[in-house]
C-alpha positions in Angstrom: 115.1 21.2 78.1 112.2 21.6 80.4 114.3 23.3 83.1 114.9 26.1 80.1 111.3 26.3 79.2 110.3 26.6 83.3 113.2 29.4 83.1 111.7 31.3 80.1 108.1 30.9 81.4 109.1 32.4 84.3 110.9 35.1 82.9 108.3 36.2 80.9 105.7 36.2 83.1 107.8 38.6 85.9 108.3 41.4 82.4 104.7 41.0 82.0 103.8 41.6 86.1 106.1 44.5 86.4 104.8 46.2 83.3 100.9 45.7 84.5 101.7 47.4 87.9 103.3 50.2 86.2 101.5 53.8 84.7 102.2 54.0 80.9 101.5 57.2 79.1 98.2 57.9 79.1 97.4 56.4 82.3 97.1 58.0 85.7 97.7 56.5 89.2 95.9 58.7 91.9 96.8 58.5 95.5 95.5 59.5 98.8 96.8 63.4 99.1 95.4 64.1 102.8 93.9 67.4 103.5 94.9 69.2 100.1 93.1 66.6 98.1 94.3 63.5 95.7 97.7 63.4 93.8 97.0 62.3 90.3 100.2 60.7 88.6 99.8 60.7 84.8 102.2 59.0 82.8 101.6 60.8 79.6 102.8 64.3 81.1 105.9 62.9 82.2 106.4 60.9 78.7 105.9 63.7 76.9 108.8 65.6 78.9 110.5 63.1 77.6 111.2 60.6 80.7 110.9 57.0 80.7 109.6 54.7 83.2 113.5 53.5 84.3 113.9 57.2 84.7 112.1 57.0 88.3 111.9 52.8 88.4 113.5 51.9 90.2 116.0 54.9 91.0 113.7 56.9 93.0 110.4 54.6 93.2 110.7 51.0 93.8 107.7 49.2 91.0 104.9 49.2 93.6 102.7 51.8 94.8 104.9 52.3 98.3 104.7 56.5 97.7 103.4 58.1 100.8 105.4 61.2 101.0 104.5 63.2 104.1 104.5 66.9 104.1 108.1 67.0 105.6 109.0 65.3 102.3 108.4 68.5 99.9 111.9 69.5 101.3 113.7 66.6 100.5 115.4 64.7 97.6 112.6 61.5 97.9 109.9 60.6 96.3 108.3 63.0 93.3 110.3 65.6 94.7 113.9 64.5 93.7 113.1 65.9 90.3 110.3 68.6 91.5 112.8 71.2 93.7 112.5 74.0 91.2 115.5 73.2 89.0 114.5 69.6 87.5 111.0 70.5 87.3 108.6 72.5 89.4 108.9 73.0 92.2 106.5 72.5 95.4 106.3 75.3 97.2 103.5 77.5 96.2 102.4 74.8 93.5 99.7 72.6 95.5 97.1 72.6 93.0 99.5 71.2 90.3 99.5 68.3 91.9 96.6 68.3 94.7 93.0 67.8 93.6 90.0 68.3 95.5 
């Protein structure tokens, strides 16, 4: 009976640690953006678009902050930009302030 309850502590505890780490909707993440300023992530934008978290976690994102897309990236299938190439959702290319603050 213990092992069980050790088993279900744990269990809960990892739900509750993955969901901390992640953005819900009305939360932002903002990362480093280099020269063209910070990216802002919001979770509600991409909520109300109807996505949900398993959408992107862990398809395309693994559920820690590891996104550092380089420049090179904008052109591929990685990252934010397997669903921003222009047919998904917007794409990149001429777009930098939609995602770029300074």
């Amino acid at each position: 009976m213990r092992i069980f309850v050790a088993i279900l502590a744990i269990m809960i505890a990892v739900v509750f640690v993955g969901s901390a780490m992640a953005v819900p909707p009305g939360k932002q993440a903002q990362f480093a953006g280099g020269p063209m300023g910070k990216v802002t992530f919001d979770g509600k934008i991409h909520a109300d678009k109807g996505l949900k978290c398993n959408d992107c976690h862990t398809k395309i994102f693994q559920m820690k902050r590891e996104a550092k897309p380089k420049v090179a990236d904008h052109k591929s299938d990685k990252f934010c930009f397997a669903c921003h190439n222009g047919s998904k959702a917007f794409a990149t290319d001429g777009n930098c302030a939609k995602c770029h603050k300074k």
